[in-house]
C-alpha positions as CSV (number, residue, x, y, z in Angstrom):
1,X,216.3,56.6,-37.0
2,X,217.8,53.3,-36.1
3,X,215.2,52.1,-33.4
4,X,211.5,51.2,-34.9
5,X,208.3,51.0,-33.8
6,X,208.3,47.0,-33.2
7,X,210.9,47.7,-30.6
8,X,209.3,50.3,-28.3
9,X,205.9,47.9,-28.3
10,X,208.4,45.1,-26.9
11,X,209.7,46.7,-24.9
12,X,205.9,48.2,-23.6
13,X,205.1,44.8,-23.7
14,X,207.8,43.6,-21.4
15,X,207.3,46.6,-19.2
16,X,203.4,45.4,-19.1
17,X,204.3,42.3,-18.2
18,X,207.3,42.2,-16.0
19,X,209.1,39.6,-17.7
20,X,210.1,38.7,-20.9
21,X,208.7,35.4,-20.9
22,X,205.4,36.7,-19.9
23,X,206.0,39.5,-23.3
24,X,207.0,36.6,-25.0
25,X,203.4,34.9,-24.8
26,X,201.5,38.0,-24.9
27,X,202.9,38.8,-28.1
28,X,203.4,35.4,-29.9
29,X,207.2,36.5,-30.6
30,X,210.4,34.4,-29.3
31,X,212.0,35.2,-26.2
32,X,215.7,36.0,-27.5
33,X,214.3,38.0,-30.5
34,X,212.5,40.5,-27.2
35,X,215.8,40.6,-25.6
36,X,217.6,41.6,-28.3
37,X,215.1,44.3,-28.7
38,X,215.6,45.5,-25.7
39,X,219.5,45.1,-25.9
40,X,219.2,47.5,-29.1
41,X,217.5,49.8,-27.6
42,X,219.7,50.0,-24.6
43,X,222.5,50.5,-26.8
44,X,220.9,52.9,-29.5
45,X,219.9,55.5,-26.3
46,X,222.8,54.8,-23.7
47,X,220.9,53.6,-20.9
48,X,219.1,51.0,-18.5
49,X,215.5,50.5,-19.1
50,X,215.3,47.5,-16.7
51,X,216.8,45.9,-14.0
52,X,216.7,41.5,-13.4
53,X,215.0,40.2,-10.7
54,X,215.1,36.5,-9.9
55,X,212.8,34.1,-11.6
56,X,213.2,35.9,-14.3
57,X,211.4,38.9,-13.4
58,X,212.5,42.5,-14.4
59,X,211.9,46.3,-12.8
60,X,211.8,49.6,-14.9
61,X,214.8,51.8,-13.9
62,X,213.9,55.6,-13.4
63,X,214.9,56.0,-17.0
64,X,212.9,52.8,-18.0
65,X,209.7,54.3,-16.2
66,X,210.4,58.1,-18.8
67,X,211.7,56.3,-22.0
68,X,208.4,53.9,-21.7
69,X,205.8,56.3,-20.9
70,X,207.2,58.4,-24.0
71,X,207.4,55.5,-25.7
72,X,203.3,54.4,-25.3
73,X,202.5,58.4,-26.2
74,X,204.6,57.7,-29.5
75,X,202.8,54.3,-30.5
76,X,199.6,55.6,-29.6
77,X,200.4,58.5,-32.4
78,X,201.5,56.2,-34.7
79,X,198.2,54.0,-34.3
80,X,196.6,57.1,-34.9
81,X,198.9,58.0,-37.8
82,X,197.8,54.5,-39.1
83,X,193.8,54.3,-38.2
84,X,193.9,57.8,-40.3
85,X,196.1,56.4,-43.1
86,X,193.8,53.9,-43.6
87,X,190.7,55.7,-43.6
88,X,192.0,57.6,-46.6
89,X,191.6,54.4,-48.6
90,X,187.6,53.9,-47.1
91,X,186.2,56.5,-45.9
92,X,183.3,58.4,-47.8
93,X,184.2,61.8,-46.7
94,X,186.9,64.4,-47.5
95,X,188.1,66.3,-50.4
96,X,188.3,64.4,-54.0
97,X,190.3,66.6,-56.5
98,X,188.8,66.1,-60.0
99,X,189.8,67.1,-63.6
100,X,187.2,67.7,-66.4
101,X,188.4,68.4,-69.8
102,X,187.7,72.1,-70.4
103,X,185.1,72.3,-73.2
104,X,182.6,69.6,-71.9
105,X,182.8,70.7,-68.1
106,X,180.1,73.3,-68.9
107,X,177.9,70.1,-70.1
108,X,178.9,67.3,-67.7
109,X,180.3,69.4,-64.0
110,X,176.6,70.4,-63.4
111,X,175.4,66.5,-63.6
112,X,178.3,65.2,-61.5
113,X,178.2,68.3,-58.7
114,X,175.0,68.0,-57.8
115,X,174.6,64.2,-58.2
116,X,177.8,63.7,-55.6
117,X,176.2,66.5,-53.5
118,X,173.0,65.0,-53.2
119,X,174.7,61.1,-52.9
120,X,177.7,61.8,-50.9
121,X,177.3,64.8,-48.8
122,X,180.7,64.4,-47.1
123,X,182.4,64.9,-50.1
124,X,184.2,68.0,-51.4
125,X,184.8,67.9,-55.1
126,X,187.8,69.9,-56.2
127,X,186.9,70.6,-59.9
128,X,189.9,71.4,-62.2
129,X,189.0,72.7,-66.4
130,X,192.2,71.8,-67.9
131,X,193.2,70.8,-71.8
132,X,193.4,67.1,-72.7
133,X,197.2,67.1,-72.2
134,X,197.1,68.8,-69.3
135,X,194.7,66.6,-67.8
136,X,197.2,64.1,-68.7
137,X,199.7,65.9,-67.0
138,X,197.8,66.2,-64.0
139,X,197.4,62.9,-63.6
140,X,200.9,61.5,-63.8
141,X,202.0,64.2,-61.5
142,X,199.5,63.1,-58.8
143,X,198.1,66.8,-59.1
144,X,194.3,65.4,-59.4
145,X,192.5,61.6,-58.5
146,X,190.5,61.4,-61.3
147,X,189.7,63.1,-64.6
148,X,186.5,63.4,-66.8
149,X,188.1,63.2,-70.1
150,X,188.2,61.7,-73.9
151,X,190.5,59.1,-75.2
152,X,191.8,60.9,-77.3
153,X,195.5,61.2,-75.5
154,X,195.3,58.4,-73.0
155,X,199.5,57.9,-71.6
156,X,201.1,55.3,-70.9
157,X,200.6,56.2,-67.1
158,X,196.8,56.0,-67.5
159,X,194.0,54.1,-67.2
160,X,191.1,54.7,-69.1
161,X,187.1,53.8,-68.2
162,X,185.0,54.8,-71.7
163,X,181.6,55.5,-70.2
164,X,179.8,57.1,-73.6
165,X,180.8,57.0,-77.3
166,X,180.4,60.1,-79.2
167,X,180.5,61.3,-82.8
168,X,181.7,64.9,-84.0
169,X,179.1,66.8,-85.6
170,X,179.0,69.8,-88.3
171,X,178.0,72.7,-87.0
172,X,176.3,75.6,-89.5
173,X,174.7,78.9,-89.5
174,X,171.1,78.5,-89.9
175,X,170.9,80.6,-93.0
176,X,173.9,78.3,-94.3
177,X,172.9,76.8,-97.5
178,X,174.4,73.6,-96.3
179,X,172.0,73.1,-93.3
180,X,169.1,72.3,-95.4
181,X,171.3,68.8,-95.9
182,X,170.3,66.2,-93.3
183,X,173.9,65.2,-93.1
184,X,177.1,66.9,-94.6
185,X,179.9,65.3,-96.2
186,X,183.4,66.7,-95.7
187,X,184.1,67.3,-99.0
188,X,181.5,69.6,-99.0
189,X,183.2,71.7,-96.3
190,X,186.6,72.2,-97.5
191,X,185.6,75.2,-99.7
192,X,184.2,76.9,-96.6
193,X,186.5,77.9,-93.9
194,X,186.7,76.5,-90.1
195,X,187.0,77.5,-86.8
196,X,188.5,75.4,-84.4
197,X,189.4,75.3,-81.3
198,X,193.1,76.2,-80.5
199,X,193.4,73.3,-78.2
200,X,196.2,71.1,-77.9
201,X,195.2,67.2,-79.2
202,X,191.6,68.3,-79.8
203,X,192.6,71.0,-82.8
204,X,194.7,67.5,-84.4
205,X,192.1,65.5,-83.4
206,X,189.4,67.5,-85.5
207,X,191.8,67.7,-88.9
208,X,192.4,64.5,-88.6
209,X,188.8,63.7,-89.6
210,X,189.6,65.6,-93.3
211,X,193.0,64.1,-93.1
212,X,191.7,60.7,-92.6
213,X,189.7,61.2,-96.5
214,X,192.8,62.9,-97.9
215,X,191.0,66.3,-97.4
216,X,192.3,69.8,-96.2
217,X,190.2,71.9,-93.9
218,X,190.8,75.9,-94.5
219,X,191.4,77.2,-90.7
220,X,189.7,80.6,-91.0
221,X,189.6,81.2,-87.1
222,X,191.2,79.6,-84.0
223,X,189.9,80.2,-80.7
224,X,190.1,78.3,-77.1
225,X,186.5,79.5,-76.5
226,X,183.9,77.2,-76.8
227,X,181.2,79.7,-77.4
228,X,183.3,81.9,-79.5
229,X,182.7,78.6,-81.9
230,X,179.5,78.8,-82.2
231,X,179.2,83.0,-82.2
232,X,181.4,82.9,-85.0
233,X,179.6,80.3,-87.0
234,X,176.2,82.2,-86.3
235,X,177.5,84.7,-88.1
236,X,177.1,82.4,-91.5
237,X,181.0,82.7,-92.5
238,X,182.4,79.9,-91.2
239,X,181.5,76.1,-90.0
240,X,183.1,74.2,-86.5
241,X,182.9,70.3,-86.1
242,X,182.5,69.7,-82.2
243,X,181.2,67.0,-80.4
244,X,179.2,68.2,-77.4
245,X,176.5,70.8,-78.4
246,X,174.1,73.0,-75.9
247,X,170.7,72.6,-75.4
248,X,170.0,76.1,-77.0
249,X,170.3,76.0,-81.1
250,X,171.6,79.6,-80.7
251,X,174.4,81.5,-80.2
252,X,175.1,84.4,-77.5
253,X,173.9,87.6,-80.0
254,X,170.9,84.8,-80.7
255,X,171.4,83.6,-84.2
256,X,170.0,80.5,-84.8
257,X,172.6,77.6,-85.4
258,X,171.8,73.8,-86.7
259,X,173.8,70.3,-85.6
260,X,174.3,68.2,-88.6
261,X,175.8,64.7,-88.8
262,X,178.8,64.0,-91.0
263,X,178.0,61.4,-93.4
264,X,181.8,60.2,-94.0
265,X,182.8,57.4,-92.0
266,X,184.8,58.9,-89.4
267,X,186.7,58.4,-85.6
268,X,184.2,58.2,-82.7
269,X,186.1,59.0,-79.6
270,X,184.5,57.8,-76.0
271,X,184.1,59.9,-73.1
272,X,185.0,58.4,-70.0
273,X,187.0,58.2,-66.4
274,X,191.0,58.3,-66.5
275,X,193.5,57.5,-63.7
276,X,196.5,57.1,-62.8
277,X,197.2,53.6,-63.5
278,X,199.8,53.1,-60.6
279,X,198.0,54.5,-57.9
280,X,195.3,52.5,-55.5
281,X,192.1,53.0,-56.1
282,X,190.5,54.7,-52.7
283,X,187.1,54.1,-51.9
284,X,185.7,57.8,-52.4
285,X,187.4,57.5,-56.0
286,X,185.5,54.4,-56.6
287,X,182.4,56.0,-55.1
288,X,182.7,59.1,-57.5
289,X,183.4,56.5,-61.0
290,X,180.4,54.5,-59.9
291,X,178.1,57.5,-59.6
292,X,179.4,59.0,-62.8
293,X,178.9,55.3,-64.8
294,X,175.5,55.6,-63.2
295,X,174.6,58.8,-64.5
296,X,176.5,58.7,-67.7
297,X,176.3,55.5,-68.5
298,X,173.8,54.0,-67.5
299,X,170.9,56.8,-67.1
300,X,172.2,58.2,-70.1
301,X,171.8,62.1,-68.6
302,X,174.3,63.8,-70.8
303,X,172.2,62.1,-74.2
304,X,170.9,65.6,-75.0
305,X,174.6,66.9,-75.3
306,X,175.6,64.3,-77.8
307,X,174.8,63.7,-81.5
308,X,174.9,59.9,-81.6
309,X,175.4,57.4,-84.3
């Protein structure tokens, strides 16, 4: 398209005001830079769109009179075009697509869903579950406007708002002859076996605590299930270090299971908001961090989930 918008509201303009000169003032813009508009225009279509009239007066030709009333209806889309463009950026209303990472949306979806219901009833959220790098992924693709997430893989595309630092946990078997220990070192785990979960990032993340003290876990199970964790630790075989835990000390088939705190000095990942850091924030994003720094942050609602420091 070699015409633009600019020209067709000159030459609206001049048609409004039946000169150039009286264009000219309306719209604040020099008189040879609305004649060359309309010149271009003239050329770019083939044809007359007005005819001079002495002291310096002009007349829409037929054509004129078509090609400007087309023109208005085309401007008057593009206003609307714009008006909605904008609102995009402002308005509290609409459909928010939003990624939590897998194993904690259980925990932290039912806080945020009906928080933003209750806050913002315009708003759809369009909850995602995905993996930490696929959350990632999402992200830098444009796939999703926000993620509920750890730091734990944080690209170079990302920007990352920690709202709650958290600290993995052992979890035991009642009946474990380790969970009569307040706190459990790792070296006291390494003869035991583990499951973990088979989750990219989070799996390394998890070894990486024994690493870290020159230990080696023994991986007895893996498993992307969250509650397949803990129903295989109830069964008094194995152990799991996790970092969210239910409010229910029990697993599905009801044995009982204990939290205990590793004693070892080790990496305490936050949980927080991620973006894309190239992308504006709108204000319904905004909207949706401030409500979730409010509730997890600042209330503090997802404190029974977490074994602190």
């Amino acid at each position: 398209m070699s015409y633009s918008l600019r020209q067709l509201r000159y030459a609206v303009a001049v048609a409004d005001c039946g000169s150039i000169t009286g264009a000219s003032q309306l719209l604040g813009i020099s008189q040879p830079a609305i004649s060359a508009a309309i010149r271009e225009l003239e050329q770019e279509f083939a044809l007359s769109l007005f005819t001079r009239r002495p002291a310096r007066k002009v007349m829409l030709t037929s054509a004129g009179r078509r090609f400007i009333a087309d023109s208005r209806h085309l401007l008057e889309g593009a206003q609307l075009f714009e008006d909605s463009a904008r609102g995009l950026g402002t308005q509290l209303s609409g459909e928010l697509s939003v990624c939590c990472f897998r194993p904690t949306a259980p925990f932290i979806m039912p806080l945020v869903y009906n928080g933003m219901r209750e806050a913002h009833p315009s708003v759809n959220l369009k909850i995602q579950e995905a993996d930490l790098a696929e959350t990632a992924d999402l992200l830098q693709d444009g796939s999703i406007d926000v993620a509920l997430t750890y730091d734990m893989h944080v690209s170079g595309h990302m920007r990352f708002d920690p709202l709650i630092r958290v600290r993995p946990y052992v979890l035991l078997a009642e009946s474990d002859a380790l969970a009569k220990k307040s706190s459990i070192r790792l070296r006291d785990l390494v003869d035991k076996e583990m499951v973990t979960l088979d989750l990219p990032v989070t799996e390394d993340f998890f070894h990486g605590l024994f690493y870290s003290h020159g230990l080696q876990p023994s991986i007895g199970y893996r498993t992307r299930s969250y509650e397949m964790v803990r129903s295989l630790v109830g069964t008094g075989d194995y152990f799991a270090i996790l970092i969210m835990r239910p409010v229910t000390e029990h697993a599905y088939d009801g044995s009982p299971l204990v939290c205990r705190p590793i004693a070892d000095k080790v990496a305490t990942p936050h949980y927080g908001l991620a973006f894309h850091n190239q992308v504006r924030t709108t204000a319904l994003v905004q909207a949706f961090s401030d409500f979730c720094k409010r509730i997890l942050k600042e209330d503090d609602l997802a404190k029974v989930f977490y074994v602190r420091d």
